[in-house]
Structures are given as structure tokens and as C-alpha cells.
N, C-alpha and C positions, 0 to 999 in steps of 0.2 A: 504494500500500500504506500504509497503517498508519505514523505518522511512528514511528520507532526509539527518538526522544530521551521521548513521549511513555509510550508502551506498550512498554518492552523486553525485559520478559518474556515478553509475548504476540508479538513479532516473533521474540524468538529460538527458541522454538517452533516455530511456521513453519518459519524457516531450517531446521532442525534436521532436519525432516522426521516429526516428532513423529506418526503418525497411528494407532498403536497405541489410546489411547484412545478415539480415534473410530469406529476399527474396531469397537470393544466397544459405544461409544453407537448406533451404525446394527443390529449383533446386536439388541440389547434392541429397540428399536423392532422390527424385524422380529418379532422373535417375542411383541412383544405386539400385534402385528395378527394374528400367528397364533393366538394365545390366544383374539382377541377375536370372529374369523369361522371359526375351527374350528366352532363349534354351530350356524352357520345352515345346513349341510348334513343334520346328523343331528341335526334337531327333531323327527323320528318319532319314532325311540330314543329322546329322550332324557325323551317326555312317557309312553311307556313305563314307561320307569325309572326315574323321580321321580313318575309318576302326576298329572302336571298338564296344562295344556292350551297349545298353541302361543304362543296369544298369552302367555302367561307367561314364556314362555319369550325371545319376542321382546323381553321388557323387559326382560335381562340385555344383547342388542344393543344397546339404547336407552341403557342406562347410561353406556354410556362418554363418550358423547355430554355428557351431564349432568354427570358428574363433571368435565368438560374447560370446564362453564360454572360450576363450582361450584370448584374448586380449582385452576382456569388461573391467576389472578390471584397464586394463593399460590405456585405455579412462579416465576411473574415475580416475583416482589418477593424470592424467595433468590436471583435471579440478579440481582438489582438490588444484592440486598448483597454478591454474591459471593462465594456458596454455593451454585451451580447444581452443583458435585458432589455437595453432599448433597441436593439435589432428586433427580439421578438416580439415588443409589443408593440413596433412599428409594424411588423408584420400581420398581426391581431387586427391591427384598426384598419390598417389598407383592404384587408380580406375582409373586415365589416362594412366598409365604404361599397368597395368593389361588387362584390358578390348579392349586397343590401339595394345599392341602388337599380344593379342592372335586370331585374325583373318590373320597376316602376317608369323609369323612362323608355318611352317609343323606340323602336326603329334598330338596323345593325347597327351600323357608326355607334350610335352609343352603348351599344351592346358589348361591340368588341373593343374601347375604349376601356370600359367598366371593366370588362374581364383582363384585361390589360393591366389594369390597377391592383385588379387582387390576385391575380399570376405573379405580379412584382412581390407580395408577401409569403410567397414561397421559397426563393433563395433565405429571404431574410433571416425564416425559420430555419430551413434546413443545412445551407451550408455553414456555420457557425457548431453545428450539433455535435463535434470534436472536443470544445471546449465546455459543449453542457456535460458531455458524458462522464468527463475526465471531473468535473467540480461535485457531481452527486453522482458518480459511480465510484472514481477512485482505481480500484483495482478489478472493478468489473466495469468498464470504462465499454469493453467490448459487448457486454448484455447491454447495456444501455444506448450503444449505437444501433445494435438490433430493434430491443422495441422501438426507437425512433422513427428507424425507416419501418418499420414492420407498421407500425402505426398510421404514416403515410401510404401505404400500399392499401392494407384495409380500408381506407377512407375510399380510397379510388375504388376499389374492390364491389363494396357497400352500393357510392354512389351508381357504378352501372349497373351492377343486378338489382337495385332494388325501385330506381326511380321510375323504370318503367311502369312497374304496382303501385308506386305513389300517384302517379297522375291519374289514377283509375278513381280512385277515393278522396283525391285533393286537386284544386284548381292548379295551371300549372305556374302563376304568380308564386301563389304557396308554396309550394313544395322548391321552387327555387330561394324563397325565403327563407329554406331550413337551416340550411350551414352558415349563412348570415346569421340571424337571430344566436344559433351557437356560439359562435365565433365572438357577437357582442356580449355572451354575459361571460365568455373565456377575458375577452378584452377586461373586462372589471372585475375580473378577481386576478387579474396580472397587474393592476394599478392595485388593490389592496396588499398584493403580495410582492412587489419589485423588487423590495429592497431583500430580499432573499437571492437574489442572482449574484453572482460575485464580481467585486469592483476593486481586489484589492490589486490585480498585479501590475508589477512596475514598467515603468516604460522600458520599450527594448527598439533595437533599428531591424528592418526587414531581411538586411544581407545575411546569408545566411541559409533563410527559412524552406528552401528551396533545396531538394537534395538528387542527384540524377538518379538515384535507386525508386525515386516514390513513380520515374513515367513507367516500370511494370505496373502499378494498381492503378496509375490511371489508364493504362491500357485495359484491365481487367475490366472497372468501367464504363469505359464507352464501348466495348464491345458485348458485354451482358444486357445492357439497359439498351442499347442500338439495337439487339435481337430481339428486347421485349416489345420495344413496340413499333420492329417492322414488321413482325409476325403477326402484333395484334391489328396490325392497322391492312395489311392484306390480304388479311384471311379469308373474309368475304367473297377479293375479288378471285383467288385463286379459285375458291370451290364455284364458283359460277363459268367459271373459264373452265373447271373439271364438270359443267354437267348440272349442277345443282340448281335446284328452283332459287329465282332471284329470292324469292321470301325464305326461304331454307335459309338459303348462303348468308343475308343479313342476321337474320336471328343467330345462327348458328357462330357467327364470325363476334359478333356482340358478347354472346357467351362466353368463346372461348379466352375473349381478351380480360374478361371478369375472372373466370378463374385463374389465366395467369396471375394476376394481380392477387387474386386470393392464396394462390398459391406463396407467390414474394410473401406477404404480410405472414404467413404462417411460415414460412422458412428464418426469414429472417428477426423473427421472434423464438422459435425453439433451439436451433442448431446454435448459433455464437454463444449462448449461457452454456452449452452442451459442453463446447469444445476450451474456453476460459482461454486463456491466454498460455506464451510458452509452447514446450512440446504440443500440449495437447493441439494448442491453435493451430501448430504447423498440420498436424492432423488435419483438422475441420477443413485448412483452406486446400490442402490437394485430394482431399476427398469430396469437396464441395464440387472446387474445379473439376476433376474429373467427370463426377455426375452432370454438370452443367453441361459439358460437351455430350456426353452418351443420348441425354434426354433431348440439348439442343436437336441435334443431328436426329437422332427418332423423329422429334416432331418434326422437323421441316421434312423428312421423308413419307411421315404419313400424312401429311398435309399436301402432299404433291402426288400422290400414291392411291394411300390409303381412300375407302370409302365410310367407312366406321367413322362416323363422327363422335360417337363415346368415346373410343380410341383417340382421335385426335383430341378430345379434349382432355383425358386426363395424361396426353403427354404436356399438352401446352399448362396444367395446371404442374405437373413433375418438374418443368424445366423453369419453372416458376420460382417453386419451393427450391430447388439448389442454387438457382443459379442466381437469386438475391440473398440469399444466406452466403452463398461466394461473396459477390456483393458488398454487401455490408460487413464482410470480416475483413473483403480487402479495404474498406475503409477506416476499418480499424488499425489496419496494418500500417496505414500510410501515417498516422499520427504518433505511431513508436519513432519517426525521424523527428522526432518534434523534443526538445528540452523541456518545455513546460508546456500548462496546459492552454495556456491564451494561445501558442503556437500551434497545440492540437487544433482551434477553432481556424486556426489560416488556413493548415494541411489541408482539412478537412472541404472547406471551400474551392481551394484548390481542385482537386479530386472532383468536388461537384460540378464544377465548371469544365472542367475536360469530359467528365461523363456525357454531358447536356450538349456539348461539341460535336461529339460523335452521336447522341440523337438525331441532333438539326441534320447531319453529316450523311449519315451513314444509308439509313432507310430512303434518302432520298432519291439514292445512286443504287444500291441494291436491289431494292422493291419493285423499281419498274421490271430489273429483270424476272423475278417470278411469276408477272403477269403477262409477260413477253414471250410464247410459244418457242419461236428461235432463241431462246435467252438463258433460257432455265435451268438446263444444267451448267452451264458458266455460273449462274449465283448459286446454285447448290455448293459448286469449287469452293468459289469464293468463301462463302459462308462456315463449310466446313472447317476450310483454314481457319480464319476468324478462332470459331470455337475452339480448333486442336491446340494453337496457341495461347490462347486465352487459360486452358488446362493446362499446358505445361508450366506456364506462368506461375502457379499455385508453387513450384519446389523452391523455387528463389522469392519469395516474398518475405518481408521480415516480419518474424514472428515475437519477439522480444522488445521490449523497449532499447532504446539507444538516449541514455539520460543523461546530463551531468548532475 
């Protein structure tokens, strides 16, 4: 753990059993994954009712993506100085604003403005989460980067599978209103509770912070997270290109990208507490990695293949569950180059913003080719690479802190 004489405020914390706060930081995450994948079920409705066209719509999803390569860095550097509570509750209130107003005013422009606003409160929260982990986790720094993202993925999770059945039962103003309204009473018990975030560490210069061992996990990734949702964002159209009723292909492609996500949020909440840090982590991360590739690889084969659409979904939920438990341990890994823990919040950001890189990146350039008859096995290549490396990756990763 954490030496006492060093860090005593952030140790007695700990001690203390302090996890109220945390409780509130893992809320906001969840429900801004809910915020963010509530729309990719009801893109009918919503081009409907804004009178625009899917793909517009699909670049509200894309945002968040963008904002996490554009304002990741600005998260890390207030947890650098020691302001990662006003990171996240600037994050709280933008996702209150954002998420609250864009079901009351008219029209896309303001729609996608608004979602714009509270996509920006997602770096905010997330990439800084190095420096929460390491403050109320300590020496299970690594469980607590898990439920973070695990918590994030859930929300996304949640919000696709379930908002479809909300708009049956609730107008759909409302039911957009939900993760706002949360987010707002999250926002006021983070102004009752701020002064619980830590503010003490000392000023430090940036040079440094930056080590050439951490670009393997950010390869690890942007090449895990650039699989989740090129896979989930073309699933649809590959099974209608293989045959399938367009109404199949939509619902079917909807689902599968839900349980991916459900999968992530249950991976990367069981497996990093499993594997702790040390030996054992080196375990977790090339046993993670490995399965990432095996499952990656199955699912894109039976997704191109396969007719069994149970089959395809509970590989796209398998490759899910490993390959964000990979994930999330490699971000943990990456904050072992870090001295202290305001620097774990930089790593951390870091990491996030190379991940979001190779989102915007990757699926843009690969996806077309699996909808592309002449193409397809060229991206299967391609993709396979991706993963085998991505698994080998897992033996040289650092498993150990590197402290002074």
C-alpha cells in the first residue's frame, strides 16, 4: 500500500473506509454511458422527430469519442494539479446541461450541439480515473479502475437494451430526461461532498511523464475498443449483405452491440479484482489478451460465416467480457510508469486519448471493408493481425509499479 508517512491523507481515506464518493463517481459514469447509447436504439424516432437522417445522427455517437481525444488531456492535467474534483463535477453539470436541455429544444442543430456539451463530460470523468483509483483504492488501484470502466460500459449497456421498452411506457421527452435528472441530483451530492477529492499534491513539471514502454497499452487500446465498436456499428450491415431480413439485421445488430457492452461492464468489473496486481496481474493481462484474440477472431468469423445468430451473439458478448477486462488492466498497467498518483490521472488520460484515436481511426478504414464483397477477406487479414498482436502484447506489459 501506499507509504502513510508519504500520502496521509490519501491513506487515511482508505483506512476510513471512505467510498461514498466513489459511489457517486461510478453513478455519473454509468449514466453517462447511459446518456450516450440510449439513441443508438431509437435512431428511427429520433430522425422522425428532428427530421434528419441516421447517419447524423450516428455522429452524436461519434462525439464522444472525439471529445475524449480533444479534452482527455485537459482531465489529466486538473488531476495533475489536483483538481480532479473539479474535473468531475464539471463533468456532472455539463452532462446535466447537455443531456437536460436536448430533449426541450427543437430541431438537430440543437440537438447535436447539446449532445456535444455532454459528450464533452465524459473525458472529464473518465480520463483523470488513474488518479481516483490510486486516492480510494491504494493498492487495489487496479479493482477500482475496473469498476470505473465497468461502470461506464453498463450504462451504455443498460441504455441500449432497455430504452427501446422505455418509450413503450414513457413519452420519449421523458425517458430522454432520465440520465439528466440523475446526473442532476449526482451533481448535488458532489457539491455536498467535494471537499472529499484530494487536493493535496505538490506541484510537479510535465517532462518526464511520458515513458516509451506505456505506447504497448496504448496500442492495446485503441485496438480493443476500435474492435468494439467497429463490430458493433457493422453488424447490421454485414448480416443484410449475408441475406438477412433488413428488420432481423437491425434488431439483431442492436443487440448484439448491447451485449458486447454488457459483456465489457461484467468483465471489466470481475476479472482485474481476480487477478490484483504483480504476478498474479501479469497472469490476468496474457490470459485476458489471449482470450481477446481467440473470441475477437471467432466473432468476426461467425459474423461473416456463421448463421446462428445466438452464436454470434454470445461470441460478441465473450469478446466483450475479455477483451475490456484486457482493457482496463492495460490501463492499469500504464499508471505503474507513473511516481505518484496525480501522475497516475495524466497516464491515465493519456491512454484515453490514444484509445479514442484509434476509435475515430480505425473502424473508419476497416468497416467499409467488411461491407465490401471484394474486401472482406483483406479486413479479416487485417483485423486478425490487429488482435494477434494486441495478445502478444499482454507478455511485455508492466505488471508492477515503477515508484520512487
Amino acid at each position: 500500500m501506499r507509504d502513510a508517512e508519504k500520502y496521509p491523507r490519501a491513506v487515511t481515506m482508505v483506512e476510513k473506509g471512505n467510498n461514498r464518493i466513489f459511489g457517486l463517481y461510478l453513478a455519473l459514469l454509468f449514466f453517462i454511458g447511459f446518456g450516450w447509447f440510449m439513441i443508438a436504439p431509437i435512431i428511427p424516432d429520433l430522425t422522425r422527430i428532428l427530421h434528419t437522417s441516421p447517419s447524423d445522427l450516428l455522429v452524436i455517437i461519434s462525439a464522444y469519442g472525439y471529445t475524449m481525444v480533444v479534452f482527455g488531456l485537459l482531465a489529466g492535467y486538473l488531476s495533475f494539479k489536483g483538481k480532479v474534483g473539479n474535473s468531475v463535477l464539471a463533468s456532472a453539470v455539463l452532462t446535466v446541461i447537455g443531456l437536460g436541455l436536448r430533449p426541450v429544444l427543437q430541431g438537430y442543430i440543437p440537438f447535436l450541439l447539446l449532445s456535444i456539451l455532454a459528450a464533452i463530460g465524459y473525458p472529464l470523468a473518465m480520463a483523470p480515473v488513474g488518479s481516483i483509483a490510486e486516492v480510494f483504492g491504494g493498492s487495489r488501484s487496479h479493482s477500482l479502475i475496473g469498476f470505473s470502466v465497468g461502470s461506464l460500459f453498463l450504462g451504455m449497456a443498460i441504455g441500449a437494451l432497455l430504452t427501446p421498452y422505455m418509450i413503450i411506457v414513457l413519452p420519449l421527452d421523458a425517458v430522454l430526461e432520465i440520465p439528466a435528472i440523475a446526473a442532476f441530483i449526482i451533481a448535488i451530492m458532489f457539491l455536498i461532498f467535494k471537499g472529499k477529492f484530494p487536493s493535496y499534491y505538490s506541484p510537479r513539471k510535465f517532462k518526464g511523464l511520458f515513458k516509451i514502454g506505456m505506447l504497448k497499452n496504448w496500442y492495446v487500446g485503441l485496438t480493443i475498443s476500435a474492435m468494439s465498436v467497429m463490430f458493433g456499428s457493422i453488424a447490421s450491415s454485414v448480416l443484410i449483405l449475408h441475406g438477412f431480413k433488413v428488420s432481423t439485421a437491425l434488431e439483431a445488430g442492436g443487440l448484439f452491440g448491447g451485449l458486447a457492452f454488457l459483456g465489457s461492464a461484467v468483465g471489466a468489473m470481475v476479472l482485474p479484482p481476480l487477478f490484483g496486481r504483480n504476478q498474479n496481474l501479469k497472469y490476468g493481462l496474457v490470459s485476458t489478451g489471449s482470450m481477446a484474440f481467440v473470441f475477437g477472431f471467432s466473432m468476426m468469423i461467425s459474423l461473416e460465416f456463421s448463421r446462428s445468430l445466438y452464436l454470434i451473439g454470445i461470441l460478441f458478448f465473450l469478446f466483450g467480457f475479455f477483451g475490456n477486462a484486457y482493457w482496463s488492466m492495460a490501463m492499469t498497467s500504464v499508471t505503474y510508469y507513473s511516481p505518484k498518483p496525480e501522475d497516475a490521472g495524466f497516464s491515465t488520460a493519456m491512454f484515453s486519448v490514444a484509445t479514442n484515436i484509434g476509435v475515430a481511426v480505425i473502424p473508419v478504414f476497416l468497416g467499409s471493408l467488411f461491407v465490401s464483397p471484394g474486401h472482406i477477406f483483406l479486413g479479416m487479414i487485417v483485423v486478425s493481425l490487429l488482435l494477434l498482436f494486441s495478445g502478444l502484447v499482454s507478455y511485455f506489459l508492466l505488471y508492477s509499479p515503477k515508484r520512487s
